[in-house]
C-alpha positions as CSV (number, residue, x, y, z in Angstrom):
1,X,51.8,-137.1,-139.1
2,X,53.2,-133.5,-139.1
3,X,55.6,-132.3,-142.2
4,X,58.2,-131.1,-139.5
5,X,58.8,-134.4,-138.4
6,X,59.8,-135.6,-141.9
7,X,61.4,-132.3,-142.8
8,X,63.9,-132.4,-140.0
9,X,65.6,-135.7,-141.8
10,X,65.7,-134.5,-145.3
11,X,65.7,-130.5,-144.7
12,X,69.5,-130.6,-144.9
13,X,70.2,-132.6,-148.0
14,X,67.8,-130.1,-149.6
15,X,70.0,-127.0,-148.2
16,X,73.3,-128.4,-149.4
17,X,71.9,-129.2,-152.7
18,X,70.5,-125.9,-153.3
19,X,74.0,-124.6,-153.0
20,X,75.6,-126.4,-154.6
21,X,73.8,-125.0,-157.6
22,X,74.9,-121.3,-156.2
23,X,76.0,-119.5,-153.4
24,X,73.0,-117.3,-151.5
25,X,72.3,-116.2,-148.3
26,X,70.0,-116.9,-145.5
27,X,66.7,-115.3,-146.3
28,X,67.4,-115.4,-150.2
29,X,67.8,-119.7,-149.3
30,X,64.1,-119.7,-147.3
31,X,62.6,-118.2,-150.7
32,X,64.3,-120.9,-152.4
33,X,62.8,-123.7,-150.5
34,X,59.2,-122.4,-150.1
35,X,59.4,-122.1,-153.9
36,X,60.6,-125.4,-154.1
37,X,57.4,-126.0,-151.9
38,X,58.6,-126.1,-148.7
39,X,55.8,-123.5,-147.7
40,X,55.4,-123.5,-144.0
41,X,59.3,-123.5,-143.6
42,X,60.4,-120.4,-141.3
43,X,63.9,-118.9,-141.2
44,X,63.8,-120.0,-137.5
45,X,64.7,-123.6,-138.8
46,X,67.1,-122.2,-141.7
47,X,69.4,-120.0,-140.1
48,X,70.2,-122.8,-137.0
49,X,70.6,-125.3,-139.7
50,X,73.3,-123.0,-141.5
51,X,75.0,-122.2,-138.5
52,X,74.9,-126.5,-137.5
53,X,76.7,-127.0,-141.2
54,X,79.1,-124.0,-141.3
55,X,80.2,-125.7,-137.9
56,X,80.2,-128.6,-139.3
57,X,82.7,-127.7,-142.2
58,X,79.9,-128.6,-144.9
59,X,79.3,-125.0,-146.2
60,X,81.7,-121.9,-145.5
61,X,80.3,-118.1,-145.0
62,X,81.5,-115.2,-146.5
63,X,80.0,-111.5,-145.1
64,X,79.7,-109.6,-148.7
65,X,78.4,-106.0,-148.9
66,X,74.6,-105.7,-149.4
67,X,72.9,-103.0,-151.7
68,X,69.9,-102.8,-149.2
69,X,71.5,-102.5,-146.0
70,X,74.2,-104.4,-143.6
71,X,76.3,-106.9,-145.0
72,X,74.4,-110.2,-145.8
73,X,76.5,-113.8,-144.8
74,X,76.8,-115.5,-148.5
75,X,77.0,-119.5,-147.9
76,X,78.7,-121.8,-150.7
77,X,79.1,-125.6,-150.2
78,X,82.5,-126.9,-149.2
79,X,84.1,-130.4,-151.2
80,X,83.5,-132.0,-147.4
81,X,79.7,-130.6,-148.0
82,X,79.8,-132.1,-152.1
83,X,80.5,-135.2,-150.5
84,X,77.8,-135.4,-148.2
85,X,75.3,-134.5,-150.6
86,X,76.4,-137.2,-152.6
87,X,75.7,-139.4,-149.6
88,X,72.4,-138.0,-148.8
89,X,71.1,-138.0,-152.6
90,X,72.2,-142.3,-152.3
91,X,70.7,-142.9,-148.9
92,X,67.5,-141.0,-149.9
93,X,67.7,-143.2,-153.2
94,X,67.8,-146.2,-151.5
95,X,65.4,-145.3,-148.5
96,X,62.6,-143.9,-151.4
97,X,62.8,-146.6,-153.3
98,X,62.2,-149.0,-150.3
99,X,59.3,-146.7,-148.8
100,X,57.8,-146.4,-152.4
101,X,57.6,-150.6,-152.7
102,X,55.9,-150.9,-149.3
103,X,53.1,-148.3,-150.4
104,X,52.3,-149.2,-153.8
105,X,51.2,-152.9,-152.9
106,X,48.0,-152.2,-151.4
């Protein structure tokens, strides 16, 4: 089974809780996750999940000068994006905890 297809269900939960320890942008957030060990994730699947949860109303962007060049979009989690990470981190408690059972007993 390919990573991607497991990534795509838990990829999200992992970008809202990432800022909800800080605000960052785009590129800066793809270092963050391949650090984490998310290593063959691209910013092809970042920046159209940012766009899906700006739309969404769980994160808010902010343009902000940049040092190096244009303007970088700064993202920051929303209270409607706090509480949907609170969900996530409960359903992936509960969904782990049932996977975890059904592997250990052989």
């Amino acid at each position: 089974m390919k990573q991607t297809q497991l990534l795509k269900g838990i990829l999200e939960g992992c970008v809202l809780s990432v800022l909800k320890e800080n605000t960052t942008y785009g590129y800066e957030l793809v270092q963050q996750l391949i650090q984490f060990g998310f290593t063959d994730l691209s910013a092809g699947t970042v920046y159209p999940l940012l766009q899906k949860l700006e739309k969404q109303n769980m994160i808010s962007g902010e343009l902000r000068a940049s040092p190096d060049g244009p303007n970088r979009k700064y993202y920051s989690l929303t209270e409607y994006g706090v509480s949907r990470l609170d969900e996530f981190n409960d359903q992936w408690e509960n969904l782990s905890d049932i996977v975890n059972v059904i592997l250990k007993r052989g």
